[in-house]
Structure formats: structure tokens, C-alpha cells
mmCIF file as Biopython writes it, N, C-alpha, C and O atoms, coordinates in Angstrom:
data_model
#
loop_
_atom_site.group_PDB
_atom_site.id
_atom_site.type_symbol
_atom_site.label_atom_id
_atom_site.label_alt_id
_atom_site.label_comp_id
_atom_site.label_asym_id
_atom_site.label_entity_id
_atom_site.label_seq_id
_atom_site.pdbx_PDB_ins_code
_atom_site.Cartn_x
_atom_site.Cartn_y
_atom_site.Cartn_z
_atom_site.occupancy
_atom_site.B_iso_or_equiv
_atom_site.auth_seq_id
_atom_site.auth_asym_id
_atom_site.pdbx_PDB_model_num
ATOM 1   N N  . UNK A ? 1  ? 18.132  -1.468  -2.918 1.0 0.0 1  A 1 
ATOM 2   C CA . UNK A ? 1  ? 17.133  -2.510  -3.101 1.0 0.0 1  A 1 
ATOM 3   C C  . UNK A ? 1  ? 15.856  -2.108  -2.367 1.0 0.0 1  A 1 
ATOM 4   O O  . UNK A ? 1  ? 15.927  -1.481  -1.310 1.0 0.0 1  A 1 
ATOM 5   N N  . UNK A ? 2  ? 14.464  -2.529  -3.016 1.0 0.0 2  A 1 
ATOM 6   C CA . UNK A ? 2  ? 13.529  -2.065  -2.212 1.0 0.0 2  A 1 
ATOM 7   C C  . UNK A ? 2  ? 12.446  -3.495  -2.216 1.0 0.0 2  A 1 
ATOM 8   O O  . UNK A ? 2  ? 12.319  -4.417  -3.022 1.0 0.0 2  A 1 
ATOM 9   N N  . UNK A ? 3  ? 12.022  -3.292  -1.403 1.0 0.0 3  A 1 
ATOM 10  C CA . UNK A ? 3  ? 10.904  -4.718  -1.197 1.0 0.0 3  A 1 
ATOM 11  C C  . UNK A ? 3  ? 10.707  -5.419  -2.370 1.0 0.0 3  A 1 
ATOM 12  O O  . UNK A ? 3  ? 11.182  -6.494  -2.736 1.0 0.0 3  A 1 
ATOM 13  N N  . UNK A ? 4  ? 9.334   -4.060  -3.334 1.0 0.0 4  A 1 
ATOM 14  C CA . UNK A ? 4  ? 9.232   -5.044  -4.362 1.0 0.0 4  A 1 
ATOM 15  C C  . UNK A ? 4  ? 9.973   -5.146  -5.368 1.0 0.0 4  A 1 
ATOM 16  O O  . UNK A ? 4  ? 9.373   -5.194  -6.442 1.0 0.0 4  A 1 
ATOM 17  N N  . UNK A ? 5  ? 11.327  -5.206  -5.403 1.0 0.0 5  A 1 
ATOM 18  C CA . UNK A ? 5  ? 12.290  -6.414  -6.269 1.0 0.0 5  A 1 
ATOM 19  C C  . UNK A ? 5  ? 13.039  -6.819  -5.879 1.0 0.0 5  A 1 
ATOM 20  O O  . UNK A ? 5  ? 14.205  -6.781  -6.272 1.0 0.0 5  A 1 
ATOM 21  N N  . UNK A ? 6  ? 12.409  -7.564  -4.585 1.0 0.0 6  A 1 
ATOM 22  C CA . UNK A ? 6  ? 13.238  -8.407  -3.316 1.0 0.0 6  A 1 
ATOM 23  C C  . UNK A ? 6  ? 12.126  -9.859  -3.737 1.0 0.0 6  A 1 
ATOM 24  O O  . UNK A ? 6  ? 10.969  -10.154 -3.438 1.0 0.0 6  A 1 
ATOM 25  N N  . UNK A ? 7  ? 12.943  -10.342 -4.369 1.0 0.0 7  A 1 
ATOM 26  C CA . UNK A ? 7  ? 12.200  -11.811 -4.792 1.0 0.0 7  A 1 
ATOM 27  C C  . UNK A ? 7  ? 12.498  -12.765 -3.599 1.0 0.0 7  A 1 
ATOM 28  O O  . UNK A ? 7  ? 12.683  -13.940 -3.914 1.0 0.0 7  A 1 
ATOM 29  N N  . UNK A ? 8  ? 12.579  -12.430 -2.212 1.0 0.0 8  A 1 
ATOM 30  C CA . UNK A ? 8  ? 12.366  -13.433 -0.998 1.0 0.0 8  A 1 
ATOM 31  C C  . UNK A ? 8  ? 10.497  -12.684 -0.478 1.0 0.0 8  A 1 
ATOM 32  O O  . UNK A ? 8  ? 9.432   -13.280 -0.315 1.0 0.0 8  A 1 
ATOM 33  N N  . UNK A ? 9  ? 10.766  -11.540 -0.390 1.0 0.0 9  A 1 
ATOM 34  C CA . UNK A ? 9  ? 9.790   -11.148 -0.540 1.0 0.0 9  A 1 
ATOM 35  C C  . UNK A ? 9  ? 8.399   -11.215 -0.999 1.0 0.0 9  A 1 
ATOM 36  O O  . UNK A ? 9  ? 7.351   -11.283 -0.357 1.0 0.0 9  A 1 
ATOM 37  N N  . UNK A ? 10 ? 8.651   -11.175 -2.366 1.0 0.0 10 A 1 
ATOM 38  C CA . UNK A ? 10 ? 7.277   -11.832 -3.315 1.0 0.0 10 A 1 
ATOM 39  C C  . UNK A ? 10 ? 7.165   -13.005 -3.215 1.0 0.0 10 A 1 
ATOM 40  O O  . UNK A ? 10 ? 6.074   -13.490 -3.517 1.0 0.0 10 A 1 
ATOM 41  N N  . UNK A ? 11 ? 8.185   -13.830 -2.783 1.0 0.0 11 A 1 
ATOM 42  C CA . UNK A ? 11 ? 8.178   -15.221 -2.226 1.0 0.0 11 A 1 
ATOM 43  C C  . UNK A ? 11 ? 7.013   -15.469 -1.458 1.0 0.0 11 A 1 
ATOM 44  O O  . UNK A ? 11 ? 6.103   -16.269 -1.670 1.0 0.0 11 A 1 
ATOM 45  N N  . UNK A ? 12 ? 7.253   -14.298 -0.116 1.0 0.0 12 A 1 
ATOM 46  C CA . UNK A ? 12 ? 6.341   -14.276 1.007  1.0 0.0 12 A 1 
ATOM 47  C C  . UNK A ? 12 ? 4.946   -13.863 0.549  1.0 0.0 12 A 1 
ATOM 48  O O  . UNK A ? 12 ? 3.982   -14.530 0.928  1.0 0.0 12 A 1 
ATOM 49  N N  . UNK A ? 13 ? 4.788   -12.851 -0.207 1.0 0.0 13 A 1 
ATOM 50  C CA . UNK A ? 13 ? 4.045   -12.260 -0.658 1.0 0.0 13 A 1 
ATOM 51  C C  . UNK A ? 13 ? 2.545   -13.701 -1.381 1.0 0.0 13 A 1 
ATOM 52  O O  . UNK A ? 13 ? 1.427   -14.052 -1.004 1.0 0.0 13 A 1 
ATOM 53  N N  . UNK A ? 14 ? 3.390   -14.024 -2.413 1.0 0.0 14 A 1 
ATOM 54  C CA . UNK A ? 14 ? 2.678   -15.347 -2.857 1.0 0.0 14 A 1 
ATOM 55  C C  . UNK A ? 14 ? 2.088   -16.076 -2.285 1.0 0.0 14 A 1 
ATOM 56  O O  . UNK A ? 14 ? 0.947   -16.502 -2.460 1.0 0.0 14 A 1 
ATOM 57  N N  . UNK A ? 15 ? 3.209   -16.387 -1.164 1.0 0.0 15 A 1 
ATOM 58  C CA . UNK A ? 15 ? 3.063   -17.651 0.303  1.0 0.0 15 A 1 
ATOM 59  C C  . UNK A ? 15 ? 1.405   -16.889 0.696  1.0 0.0 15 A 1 
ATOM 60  O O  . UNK A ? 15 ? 0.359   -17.537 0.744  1.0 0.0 15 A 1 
ATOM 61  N N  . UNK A ? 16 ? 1.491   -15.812 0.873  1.0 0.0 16 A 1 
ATOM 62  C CA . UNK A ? 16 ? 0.595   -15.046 2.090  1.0 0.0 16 A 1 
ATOM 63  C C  . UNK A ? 16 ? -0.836  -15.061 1.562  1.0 0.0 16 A 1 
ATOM 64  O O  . UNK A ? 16 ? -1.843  -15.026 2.270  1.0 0.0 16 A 1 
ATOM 65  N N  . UNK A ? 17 ? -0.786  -15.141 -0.353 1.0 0.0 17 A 1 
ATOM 66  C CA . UNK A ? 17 ? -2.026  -15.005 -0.962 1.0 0.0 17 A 1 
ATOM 67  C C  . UNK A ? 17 ? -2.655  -16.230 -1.270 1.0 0.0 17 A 1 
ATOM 68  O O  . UNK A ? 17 ? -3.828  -16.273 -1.643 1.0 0.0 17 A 1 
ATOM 69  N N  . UNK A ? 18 ? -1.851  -17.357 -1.118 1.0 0.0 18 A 1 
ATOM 70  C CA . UNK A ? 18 ? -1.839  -18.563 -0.759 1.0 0.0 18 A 1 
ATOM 71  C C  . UNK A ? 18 ? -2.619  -18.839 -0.068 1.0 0.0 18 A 1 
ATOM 72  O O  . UNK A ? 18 ? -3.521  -19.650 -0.274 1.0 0.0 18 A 1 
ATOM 73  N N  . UNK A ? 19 ? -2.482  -18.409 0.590  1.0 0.0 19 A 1 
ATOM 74  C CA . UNK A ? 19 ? -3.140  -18.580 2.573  1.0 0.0 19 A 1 
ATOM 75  C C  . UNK A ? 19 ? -4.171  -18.371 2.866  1.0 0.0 19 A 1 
ATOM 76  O O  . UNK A ? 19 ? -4.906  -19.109 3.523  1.0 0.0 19 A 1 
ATOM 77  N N  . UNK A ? 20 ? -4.435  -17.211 2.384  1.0 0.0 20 A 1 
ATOM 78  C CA . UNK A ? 20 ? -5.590  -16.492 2.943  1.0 0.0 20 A 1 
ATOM 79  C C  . UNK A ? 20 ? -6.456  -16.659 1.411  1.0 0.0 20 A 1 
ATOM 80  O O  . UNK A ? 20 ? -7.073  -15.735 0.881  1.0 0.0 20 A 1 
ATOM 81  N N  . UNK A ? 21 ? -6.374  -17.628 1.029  1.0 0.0 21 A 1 
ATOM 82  C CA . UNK A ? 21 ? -6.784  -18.081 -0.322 1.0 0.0 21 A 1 
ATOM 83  C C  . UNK A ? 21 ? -7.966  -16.808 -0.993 1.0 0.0 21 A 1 
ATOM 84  O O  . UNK A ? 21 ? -9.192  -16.837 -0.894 1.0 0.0 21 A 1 
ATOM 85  N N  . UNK A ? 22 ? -7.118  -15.766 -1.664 1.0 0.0 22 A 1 
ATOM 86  C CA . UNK A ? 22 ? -7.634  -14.888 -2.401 1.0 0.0 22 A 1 
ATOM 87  C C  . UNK A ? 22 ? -7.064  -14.559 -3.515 1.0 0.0 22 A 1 
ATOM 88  O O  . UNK A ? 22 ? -5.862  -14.826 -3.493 1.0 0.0 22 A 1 
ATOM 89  N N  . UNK A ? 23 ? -7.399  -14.122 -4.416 1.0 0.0 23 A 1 
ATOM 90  C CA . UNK A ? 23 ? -7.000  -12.968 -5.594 1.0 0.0 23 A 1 
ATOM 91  C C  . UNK A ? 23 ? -6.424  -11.747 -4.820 1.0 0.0 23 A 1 
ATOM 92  O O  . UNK A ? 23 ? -6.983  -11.372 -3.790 1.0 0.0 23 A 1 
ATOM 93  N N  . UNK A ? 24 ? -5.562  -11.260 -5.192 1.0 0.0 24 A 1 
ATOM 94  C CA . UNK A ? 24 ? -5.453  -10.092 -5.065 1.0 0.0 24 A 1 
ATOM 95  C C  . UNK A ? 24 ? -3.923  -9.808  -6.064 1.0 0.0 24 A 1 
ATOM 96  O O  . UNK A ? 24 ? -3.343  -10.767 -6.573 1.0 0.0 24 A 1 
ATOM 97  N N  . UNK A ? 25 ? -3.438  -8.433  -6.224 1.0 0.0 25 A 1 
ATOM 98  C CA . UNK A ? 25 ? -2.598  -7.867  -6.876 1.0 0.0 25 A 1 
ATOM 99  C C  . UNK A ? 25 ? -1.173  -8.366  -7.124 1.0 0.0 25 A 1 
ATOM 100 O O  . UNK A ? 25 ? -0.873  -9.215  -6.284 1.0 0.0 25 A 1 
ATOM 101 N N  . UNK A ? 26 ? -0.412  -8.171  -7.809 1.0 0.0 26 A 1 
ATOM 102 C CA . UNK A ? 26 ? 0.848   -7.981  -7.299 1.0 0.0 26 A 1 
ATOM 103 C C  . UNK A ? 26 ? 2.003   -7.282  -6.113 1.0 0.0 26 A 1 
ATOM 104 O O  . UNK A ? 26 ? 1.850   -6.195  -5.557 1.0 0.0 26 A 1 
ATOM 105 N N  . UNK A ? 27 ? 2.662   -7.821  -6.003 1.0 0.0 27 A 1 
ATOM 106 C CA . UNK A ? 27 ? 3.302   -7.185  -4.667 1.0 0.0 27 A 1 
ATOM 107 C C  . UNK A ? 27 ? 3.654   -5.685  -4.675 1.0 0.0 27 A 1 
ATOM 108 O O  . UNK A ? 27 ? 3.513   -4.777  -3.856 1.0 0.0 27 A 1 
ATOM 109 N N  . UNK A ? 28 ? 4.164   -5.775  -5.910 1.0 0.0 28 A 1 
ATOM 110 C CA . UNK A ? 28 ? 4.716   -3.996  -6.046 1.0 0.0 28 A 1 
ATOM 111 C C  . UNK A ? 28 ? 3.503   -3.444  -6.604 1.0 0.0 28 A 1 
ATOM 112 O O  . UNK A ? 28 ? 3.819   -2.282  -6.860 1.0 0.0 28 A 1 
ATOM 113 N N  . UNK A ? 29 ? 2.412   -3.592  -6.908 1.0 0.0 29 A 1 
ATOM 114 C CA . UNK A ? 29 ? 0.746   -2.643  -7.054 1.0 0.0 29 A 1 
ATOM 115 C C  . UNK A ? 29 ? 0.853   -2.459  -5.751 1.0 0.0 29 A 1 
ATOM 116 O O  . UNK A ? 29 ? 1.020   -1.314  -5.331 1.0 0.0 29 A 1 
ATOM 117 N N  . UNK A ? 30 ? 0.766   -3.703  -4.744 1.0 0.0 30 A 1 
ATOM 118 C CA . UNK A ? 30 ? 0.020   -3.527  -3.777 1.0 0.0 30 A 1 
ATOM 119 C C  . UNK A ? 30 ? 0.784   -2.635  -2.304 1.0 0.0 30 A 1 
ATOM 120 O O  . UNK A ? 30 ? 0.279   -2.282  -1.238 1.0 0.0 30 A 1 
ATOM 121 N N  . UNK A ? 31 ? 2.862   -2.433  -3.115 1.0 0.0 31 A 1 
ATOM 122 C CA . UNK A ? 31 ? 2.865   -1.635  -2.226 1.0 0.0 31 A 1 
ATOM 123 C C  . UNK A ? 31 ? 3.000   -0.152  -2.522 1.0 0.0 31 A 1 
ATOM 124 O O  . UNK A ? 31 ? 3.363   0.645   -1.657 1.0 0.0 31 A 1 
ATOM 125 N N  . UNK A ? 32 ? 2.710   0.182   -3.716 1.0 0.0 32 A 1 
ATOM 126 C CA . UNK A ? 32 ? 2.408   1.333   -4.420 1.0 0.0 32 A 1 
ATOM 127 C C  . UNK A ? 32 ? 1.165   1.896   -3.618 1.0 0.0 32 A 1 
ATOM 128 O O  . UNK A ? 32 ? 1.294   2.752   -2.743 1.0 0.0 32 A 1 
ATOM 129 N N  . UNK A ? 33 ? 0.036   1.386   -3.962 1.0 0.0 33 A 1 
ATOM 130 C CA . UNK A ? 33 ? -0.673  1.347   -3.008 1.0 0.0 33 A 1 
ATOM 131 C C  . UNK A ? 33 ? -1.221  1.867   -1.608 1.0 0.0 33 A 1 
ATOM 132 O O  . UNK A ? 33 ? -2.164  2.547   -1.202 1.0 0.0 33 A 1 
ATOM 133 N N  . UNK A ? 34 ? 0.000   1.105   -1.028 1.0 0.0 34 A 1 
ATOM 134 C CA . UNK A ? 34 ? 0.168   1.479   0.584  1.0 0.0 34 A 1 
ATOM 135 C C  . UNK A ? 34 ? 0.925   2.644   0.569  1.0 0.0 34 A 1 
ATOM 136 O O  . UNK A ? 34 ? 0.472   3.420   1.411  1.0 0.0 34 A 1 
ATOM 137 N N  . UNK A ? 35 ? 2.296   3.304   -0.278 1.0 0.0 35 A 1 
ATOM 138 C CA . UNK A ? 35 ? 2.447   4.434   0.054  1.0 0.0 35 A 1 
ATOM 139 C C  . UNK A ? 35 ? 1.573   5.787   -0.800 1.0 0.0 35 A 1 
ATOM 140 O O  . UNK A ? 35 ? 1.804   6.994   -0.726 1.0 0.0 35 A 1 
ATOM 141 N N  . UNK A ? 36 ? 0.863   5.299   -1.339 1.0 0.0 36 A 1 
ATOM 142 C CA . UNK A ? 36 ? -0.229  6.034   -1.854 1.0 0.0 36 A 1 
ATOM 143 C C  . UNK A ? 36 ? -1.211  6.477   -0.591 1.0 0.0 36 A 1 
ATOM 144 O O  . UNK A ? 36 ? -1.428  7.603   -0.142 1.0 0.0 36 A 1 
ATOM 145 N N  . UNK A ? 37 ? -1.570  5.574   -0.306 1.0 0.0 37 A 1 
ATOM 146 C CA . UNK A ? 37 ? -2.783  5.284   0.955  1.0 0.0 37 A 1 
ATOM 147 C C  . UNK A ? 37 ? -1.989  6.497   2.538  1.0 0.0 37 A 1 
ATOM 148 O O  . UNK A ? 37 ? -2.573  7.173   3.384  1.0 0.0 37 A 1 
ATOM 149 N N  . UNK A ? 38 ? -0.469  6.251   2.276  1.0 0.0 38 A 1 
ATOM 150 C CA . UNK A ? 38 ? -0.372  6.455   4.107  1.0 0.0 38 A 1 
ATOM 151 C C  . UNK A ? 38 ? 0.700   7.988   3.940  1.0 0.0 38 A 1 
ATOM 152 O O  . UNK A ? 38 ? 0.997   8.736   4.871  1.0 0.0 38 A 1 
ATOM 153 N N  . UNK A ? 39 ? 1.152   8.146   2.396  1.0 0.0 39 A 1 
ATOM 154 C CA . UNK A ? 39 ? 1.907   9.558   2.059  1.0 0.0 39 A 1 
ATOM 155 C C  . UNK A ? 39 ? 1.049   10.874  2.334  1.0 0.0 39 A 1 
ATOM 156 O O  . UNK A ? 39 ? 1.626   11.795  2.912  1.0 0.0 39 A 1 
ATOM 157 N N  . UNK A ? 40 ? -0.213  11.024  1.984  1.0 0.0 40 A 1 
ATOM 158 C CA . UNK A ? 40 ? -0.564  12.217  2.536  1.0 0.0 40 A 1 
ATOM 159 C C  . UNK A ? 40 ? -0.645  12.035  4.253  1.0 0.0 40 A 1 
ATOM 160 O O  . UNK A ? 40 ? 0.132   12.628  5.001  1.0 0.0 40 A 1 
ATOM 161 N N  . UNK A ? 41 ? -1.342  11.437  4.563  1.0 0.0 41 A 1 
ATOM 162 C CA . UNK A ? 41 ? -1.837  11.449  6.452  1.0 0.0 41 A 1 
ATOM 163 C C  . UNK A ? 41 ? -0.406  11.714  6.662  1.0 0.0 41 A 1 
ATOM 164 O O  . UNK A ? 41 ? -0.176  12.867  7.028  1.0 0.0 41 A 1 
ATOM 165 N N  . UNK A ? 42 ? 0.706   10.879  6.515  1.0 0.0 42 A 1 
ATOM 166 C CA . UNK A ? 42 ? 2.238   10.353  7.143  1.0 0.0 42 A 1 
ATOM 167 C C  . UNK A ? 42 ? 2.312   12.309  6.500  1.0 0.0 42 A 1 
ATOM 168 O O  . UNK A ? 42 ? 1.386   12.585  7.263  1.0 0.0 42 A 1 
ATOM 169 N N  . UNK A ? 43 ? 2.507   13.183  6.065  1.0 0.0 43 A 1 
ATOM 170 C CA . UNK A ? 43 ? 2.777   14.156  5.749  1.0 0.0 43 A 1 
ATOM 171 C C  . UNK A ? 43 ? 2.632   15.314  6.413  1.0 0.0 43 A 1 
ATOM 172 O O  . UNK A ? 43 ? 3.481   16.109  6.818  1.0 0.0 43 A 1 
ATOM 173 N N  . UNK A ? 44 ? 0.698   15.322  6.523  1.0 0.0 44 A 1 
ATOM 174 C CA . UNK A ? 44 ? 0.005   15.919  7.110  1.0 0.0 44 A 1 
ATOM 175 C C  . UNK A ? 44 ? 0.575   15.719  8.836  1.0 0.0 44 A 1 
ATOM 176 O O  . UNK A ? 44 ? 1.043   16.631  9.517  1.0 0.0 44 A 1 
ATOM 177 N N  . UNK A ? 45 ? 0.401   14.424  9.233  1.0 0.0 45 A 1 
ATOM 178 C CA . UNK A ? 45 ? 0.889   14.612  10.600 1.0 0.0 45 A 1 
ATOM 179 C C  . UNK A ? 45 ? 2.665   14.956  11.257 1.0 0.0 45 A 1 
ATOM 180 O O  . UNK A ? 45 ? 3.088   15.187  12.390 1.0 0.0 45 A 1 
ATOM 181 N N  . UNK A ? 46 ? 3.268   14.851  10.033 1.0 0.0 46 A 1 
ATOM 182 C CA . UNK A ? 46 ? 4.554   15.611  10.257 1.0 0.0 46 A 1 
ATOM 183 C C  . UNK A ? 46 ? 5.071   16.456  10.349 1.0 0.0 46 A 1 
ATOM 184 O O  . UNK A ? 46 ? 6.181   16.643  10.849 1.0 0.0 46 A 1 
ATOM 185 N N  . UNK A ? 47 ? 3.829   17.678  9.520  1.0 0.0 47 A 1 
ATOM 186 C CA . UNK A ? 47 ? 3.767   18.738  9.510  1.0 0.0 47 A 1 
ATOM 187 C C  . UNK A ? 47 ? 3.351   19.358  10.461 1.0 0.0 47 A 1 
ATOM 188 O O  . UNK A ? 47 ? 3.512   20.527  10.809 1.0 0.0 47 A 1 
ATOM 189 N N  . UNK A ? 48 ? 2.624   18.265  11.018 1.0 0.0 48 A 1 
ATOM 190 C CA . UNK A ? 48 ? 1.108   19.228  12.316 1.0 0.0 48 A 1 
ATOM 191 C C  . UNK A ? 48 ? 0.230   19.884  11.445 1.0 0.0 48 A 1 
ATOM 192 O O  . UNK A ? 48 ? -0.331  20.908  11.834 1.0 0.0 48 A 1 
ATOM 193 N N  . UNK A ? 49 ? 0.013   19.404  10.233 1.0 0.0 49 A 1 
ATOM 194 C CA . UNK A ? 49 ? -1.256  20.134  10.039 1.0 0.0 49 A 1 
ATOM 195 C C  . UNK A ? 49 ? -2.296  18.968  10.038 1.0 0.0 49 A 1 
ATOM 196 O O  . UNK A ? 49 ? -2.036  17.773  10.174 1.0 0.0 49 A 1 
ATOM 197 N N  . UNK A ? 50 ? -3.702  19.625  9.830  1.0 0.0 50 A 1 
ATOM 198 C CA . UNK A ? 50 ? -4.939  18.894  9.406  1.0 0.0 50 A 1 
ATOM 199 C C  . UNK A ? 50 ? -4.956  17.993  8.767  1.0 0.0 50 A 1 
ATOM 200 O O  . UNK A ? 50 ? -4.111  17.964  7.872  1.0 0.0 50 A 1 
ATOM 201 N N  . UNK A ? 51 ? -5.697  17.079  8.865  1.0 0.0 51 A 1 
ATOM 202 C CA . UNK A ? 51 ? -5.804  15.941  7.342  1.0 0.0 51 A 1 
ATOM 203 C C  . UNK A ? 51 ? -7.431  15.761  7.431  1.0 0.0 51 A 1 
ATOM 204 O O  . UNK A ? 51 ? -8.059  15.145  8.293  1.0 0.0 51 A 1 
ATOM 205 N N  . UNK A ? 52 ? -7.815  16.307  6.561  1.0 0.0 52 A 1 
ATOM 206 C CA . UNK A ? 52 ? -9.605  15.682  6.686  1.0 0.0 52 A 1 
ATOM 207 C C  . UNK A ? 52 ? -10.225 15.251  5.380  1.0 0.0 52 A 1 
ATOM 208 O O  . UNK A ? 52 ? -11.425 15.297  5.109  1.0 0.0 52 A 1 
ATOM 209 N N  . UNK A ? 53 ? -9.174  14.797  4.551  1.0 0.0 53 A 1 
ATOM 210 C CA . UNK A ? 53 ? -9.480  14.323  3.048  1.0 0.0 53 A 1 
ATOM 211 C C  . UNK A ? 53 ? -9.985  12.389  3.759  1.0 0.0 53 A 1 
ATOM 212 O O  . UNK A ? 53 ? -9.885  11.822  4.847  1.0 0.0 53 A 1 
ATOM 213 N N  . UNK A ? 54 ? -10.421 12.077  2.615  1.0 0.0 54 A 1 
ATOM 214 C CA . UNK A ? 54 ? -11.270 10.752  2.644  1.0 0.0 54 A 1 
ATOM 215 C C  . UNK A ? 54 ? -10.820 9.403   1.633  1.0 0.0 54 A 1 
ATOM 216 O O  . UNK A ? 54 ? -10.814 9.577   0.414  1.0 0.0 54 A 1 
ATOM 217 N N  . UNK A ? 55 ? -10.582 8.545   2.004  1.0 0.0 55 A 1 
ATOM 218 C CA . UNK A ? 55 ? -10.058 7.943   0.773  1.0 0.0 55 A 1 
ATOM 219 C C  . UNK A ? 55 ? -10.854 7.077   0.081  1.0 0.0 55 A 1 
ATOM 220 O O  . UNK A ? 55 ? -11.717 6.400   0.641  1.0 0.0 55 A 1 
ATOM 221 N N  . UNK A ? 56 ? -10.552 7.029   -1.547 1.0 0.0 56 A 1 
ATOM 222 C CA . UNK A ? 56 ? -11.304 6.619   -1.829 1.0 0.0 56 A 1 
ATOM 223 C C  . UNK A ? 56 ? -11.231 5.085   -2.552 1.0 0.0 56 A 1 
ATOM 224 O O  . UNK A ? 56 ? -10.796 5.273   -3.688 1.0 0.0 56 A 1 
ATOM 225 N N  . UNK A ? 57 ? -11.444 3.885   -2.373 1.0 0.0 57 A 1 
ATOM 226 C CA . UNK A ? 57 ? -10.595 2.963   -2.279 1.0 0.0 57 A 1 
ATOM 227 C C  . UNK A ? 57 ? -11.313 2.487   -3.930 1.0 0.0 57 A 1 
ATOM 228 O O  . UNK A ? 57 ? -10.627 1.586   -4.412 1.0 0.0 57 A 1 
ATOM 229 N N  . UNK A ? 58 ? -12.563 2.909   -4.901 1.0 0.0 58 A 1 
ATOM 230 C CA . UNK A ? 58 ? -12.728 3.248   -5.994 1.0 0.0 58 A 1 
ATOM 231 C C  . UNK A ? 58 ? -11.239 3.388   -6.974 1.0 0.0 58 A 1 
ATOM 232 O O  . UNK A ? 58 ? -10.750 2.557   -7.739 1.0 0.0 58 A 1 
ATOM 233 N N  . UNK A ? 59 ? -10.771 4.736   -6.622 1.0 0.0 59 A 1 
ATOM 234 C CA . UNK A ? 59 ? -9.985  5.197   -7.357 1.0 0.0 59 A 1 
ATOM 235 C C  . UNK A ? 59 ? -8.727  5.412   -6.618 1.0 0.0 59 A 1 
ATOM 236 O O  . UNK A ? 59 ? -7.772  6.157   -6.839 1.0 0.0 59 A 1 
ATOM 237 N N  . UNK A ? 60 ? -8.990  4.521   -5.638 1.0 0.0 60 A 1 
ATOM 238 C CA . UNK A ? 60 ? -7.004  4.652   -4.948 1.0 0.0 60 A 1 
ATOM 239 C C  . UNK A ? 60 ? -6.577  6.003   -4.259 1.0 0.0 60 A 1 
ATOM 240 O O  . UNK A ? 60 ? -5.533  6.298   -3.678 1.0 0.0 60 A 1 
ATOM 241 N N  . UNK A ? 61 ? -7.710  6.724   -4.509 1.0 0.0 61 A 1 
ATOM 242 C CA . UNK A ? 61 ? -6.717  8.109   -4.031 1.0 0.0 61 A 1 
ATOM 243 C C  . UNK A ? 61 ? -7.613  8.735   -3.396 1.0 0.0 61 A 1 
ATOM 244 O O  . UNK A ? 61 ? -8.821  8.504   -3.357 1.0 0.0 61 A 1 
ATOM 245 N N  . UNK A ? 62 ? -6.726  9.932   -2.645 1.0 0.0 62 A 1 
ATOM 246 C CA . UNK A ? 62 ? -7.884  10.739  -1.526 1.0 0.0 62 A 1 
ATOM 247 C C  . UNK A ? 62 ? -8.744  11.777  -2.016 1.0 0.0 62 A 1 
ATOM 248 O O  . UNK A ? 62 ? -8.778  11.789  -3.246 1.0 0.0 62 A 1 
ATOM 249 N N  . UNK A ? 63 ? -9.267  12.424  -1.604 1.0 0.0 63 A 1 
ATOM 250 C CA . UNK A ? 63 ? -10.472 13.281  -2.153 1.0 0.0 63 A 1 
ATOM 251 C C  . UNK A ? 63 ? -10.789 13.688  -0.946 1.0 0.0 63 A 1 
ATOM 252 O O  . UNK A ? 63 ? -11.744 14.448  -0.782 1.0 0.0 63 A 1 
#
């Protein structure tokens, strides 16, 4: 089982967009997303190498 098709979850998820009274995505975009966003750096620093790419929040991805 993984978060997003953990319907207590999107529960929270809803609750949270609720709240902070905005638009925003679905739960599983938005955690696609996040391991989009933190898989290269989380990589790069596991490796010990460099990371000096930029992200680009346009097109979701680094450059």
C-alpha cells in the first residue's frame, strides 16, 4: 500500500486543502511531484556527488 491509495490519507489530504482554503492538485499529482522534486538531490547526496541543477517549478523538472 502506498499513501496515495490510502483513502485515510486523501481524507487528510482534502481536510488540509480545506484549510488552507486553496485549489490545488490531487494527492497522488501532488506526491508524484514531491518524489520528482527530492529524487535527484536525495541521489546526488547519497552518492556524494554534486547537485547544481535548478528546478524548474514551470515544468516540474530540473534543468
Amino acid at each position: 500500500m502506498s499513501f496515495d491509495d490510502d483513502a485515510a490519507m486523501q481524507k487528510k489530504w482534502k481536510a488540509f486543502v480545506r484549510k488552507i482554503d486553496t485549489k490545488t492538485d490531487d494527492y497522488s499529482t501532488v506526491l508524484k511531484t514531491i518524489k520528482t522534486f527530492l529524487a535527484k538531490p536525495f541521489t546526488a547526496a547519497v552518492e556524494a556527488k554534486k547537485f547544481t541543477e535548478q528546478w524548474s517549478a514551470d515544468s516540474g523538472n530540473w534543468m
